[in-house]
N, C-alpha and C positions, 0 to 999 in steps of 0.2 A: 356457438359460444361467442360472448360477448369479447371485441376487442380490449374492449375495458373493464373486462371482469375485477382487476386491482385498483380500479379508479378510487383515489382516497385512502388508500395505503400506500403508510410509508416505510420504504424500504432501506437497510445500510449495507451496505457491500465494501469490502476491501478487495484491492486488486493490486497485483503488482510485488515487487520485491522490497525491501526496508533495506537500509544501507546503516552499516553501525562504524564510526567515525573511528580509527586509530590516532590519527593527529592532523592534520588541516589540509590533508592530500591523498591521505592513502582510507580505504574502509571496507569492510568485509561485508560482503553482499551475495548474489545468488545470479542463476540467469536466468530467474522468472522474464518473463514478456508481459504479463497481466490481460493476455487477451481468454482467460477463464473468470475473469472478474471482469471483465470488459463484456464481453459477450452474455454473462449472467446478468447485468446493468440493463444490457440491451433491451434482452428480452422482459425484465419487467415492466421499464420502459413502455414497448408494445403493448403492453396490458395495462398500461394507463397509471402504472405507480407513479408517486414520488420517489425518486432515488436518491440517497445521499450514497455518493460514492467517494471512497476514502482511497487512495491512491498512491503507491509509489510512484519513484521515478521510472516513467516507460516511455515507450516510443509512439505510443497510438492514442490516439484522441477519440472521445464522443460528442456527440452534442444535440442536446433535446431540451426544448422546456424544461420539463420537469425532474433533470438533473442538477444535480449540486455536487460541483466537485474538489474536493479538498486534495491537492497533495503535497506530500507529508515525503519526508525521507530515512527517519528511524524509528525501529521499533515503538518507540516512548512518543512520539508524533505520533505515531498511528492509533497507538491505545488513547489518548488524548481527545484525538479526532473523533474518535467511537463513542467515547464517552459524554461527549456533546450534542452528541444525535440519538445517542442508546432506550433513553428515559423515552421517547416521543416514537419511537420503530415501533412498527408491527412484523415486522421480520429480518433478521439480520443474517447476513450471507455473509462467510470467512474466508476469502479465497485468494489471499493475498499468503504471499512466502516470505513470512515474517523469518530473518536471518535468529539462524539460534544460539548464536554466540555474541555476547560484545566487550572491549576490553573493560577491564575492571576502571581503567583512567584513561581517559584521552590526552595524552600529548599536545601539548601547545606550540608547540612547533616541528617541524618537520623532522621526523626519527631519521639521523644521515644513517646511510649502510656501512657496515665494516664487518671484517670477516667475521670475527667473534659473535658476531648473531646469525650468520647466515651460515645454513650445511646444505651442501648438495646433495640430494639422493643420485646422479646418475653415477 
């Protein structure tokens, strides 16, 4: 089998967790690591694709020629990022933990705590 059996295909991959903004400090997220979008990259890579790879914020880095890497921090970034590469893919991998909730409004400044919103379950 040829190394480069993908050579001249182009590939989009998400990887990684999305982060959905509550006010300018706090944001509900996930503890994706993105090394299944990372390591899916990889091995197209190996096979000679072009990657666009769309990204949350993580901890691990790739790097090859024929990667492009976009990262992105919320959901609405990520669909964005897709969408820009989507028309031009010959195959597209979903492997990012896109967060499944986000508030209705973002806060513009920092929500202070007081009892009246916070319950303790213990």
């Amino acid at each position: 089998m040829s190394a480069h059996i993908l050579r001249h295909k182009k590939v989009l991959i998400t990887a990684g967790p999305t982060r959905e903004a509550i006010d300018p400090v706090r944001y509900i997220s996930n503890h994706s690591s993105g090394k299944m979008g990372y390591a899916i990259a990889d091995a197209f890579l190996q096979q000679g694709a072009q990657v666009f790879l769309v990204s949350g914020p993580v901890c691990i880095s790739l790097q090859h020629p024929n990667l492009d890497l976009v990262k992105v921090n919320s959901a609405n970034e990520m669909y964005l990022a897709c969408c820009h590469f989507f028309e031009t893919t010959d195959v597209a991998v979903f492997a990012a933990a896109v967060a499944d909730y986000r508030p209705e409004k973002v806060a513009e400044h920092k929500i202070k705590k007081t009892a009246m919103h916070l319950q303790s379950k213990w």
